[in-house]
C-alpha positions in Angstrom: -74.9 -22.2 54.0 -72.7 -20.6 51.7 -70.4 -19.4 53.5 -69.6 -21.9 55.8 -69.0 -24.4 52.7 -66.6 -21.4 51.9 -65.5 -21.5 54.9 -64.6 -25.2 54.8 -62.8 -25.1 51.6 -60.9 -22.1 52.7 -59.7 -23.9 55.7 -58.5 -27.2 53.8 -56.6 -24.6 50.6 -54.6 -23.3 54.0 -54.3 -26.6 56.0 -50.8 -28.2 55.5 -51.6 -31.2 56.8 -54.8 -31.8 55.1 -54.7 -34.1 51.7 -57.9 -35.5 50.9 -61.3 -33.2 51.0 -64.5 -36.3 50.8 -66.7 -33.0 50.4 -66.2 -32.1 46.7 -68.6 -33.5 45.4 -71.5 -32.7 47.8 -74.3 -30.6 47.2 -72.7 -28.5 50.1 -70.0 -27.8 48.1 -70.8 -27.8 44.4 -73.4 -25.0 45.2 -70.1 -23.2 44.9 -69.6 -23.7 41.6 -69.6 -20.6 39.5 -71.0 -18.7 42.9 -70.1 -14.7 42.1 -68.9 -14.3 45.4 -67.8 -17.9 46.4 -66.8 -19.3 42.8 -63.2 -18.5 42.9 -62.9 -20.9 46.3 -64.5 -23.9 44.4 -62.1 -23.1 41.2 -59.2 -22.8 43.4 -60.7 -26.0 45.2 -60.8 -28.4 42.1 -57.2 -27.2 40.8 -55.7 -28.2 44.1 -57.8 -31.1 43.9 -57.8 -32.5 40.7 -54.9 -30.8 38.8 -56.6 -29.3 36.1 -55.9 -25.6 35.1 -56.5 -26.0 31.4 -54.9 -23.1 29.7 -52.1 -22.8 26.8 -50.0 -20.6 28.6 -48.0 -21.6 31.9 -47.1 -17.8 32.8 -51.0 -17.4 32.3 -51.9 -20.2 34.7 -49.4 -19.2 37.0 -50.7 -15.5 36.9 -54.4 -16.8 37.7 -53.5 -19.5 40.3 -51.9 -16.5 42.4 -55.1 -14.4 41.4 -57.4 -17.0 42.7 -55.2 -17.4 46.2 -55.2 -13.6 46.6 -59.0 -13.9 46.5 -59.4 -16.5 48.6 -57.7 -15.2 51.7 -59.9 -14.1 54.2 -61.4 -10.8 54.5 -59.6 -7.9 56.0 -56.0 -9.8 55.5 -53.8 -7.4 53.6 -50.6 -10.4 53.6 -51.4 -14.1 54.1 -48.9 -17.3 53.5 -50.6 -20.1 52.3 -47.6 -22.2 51.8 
């Protein structure tokens, strides 16, 4: 079940035209949460969603946010756009 709520947040971080994801808060979802091999999806997930990267540093959060979209592209992609 894990990976196919990874799977759904993957698809909405890469989806242009989506704006809105109802599932954050589900159990579905939130088992996510701090997930060794899923966690970075969910973190990724709530920044997009929520606007909260709480650091001191912008060149810091801007160094992580490119981290966590690295490590969310799917496996065996050596380049993906996101944007």
């Amino acid at each position: 079940m894990k990976a196919t709520a990874a799977q759904a947040v993957s698809e909405f971080i890469r989806s242009p035209d989506l704006f809105q994801f109802d599932l954050f808060e589900s159990p579905t979802i939130t088992q996510l949460k701090g997930d060794s091999e899923y966690g970075h999806l969910y973190q990724l997930l709530e920044i997009i969603l929520n606007g909260n990267l709480s650091v001191s540093s912008p060149t810091w959060a801007a160094r992580y946010f490119t981290w966590l979209l690295i490590k969310s592209r799917p496996k065996g992609v050596v380049c993906s756009v996101l944007f």
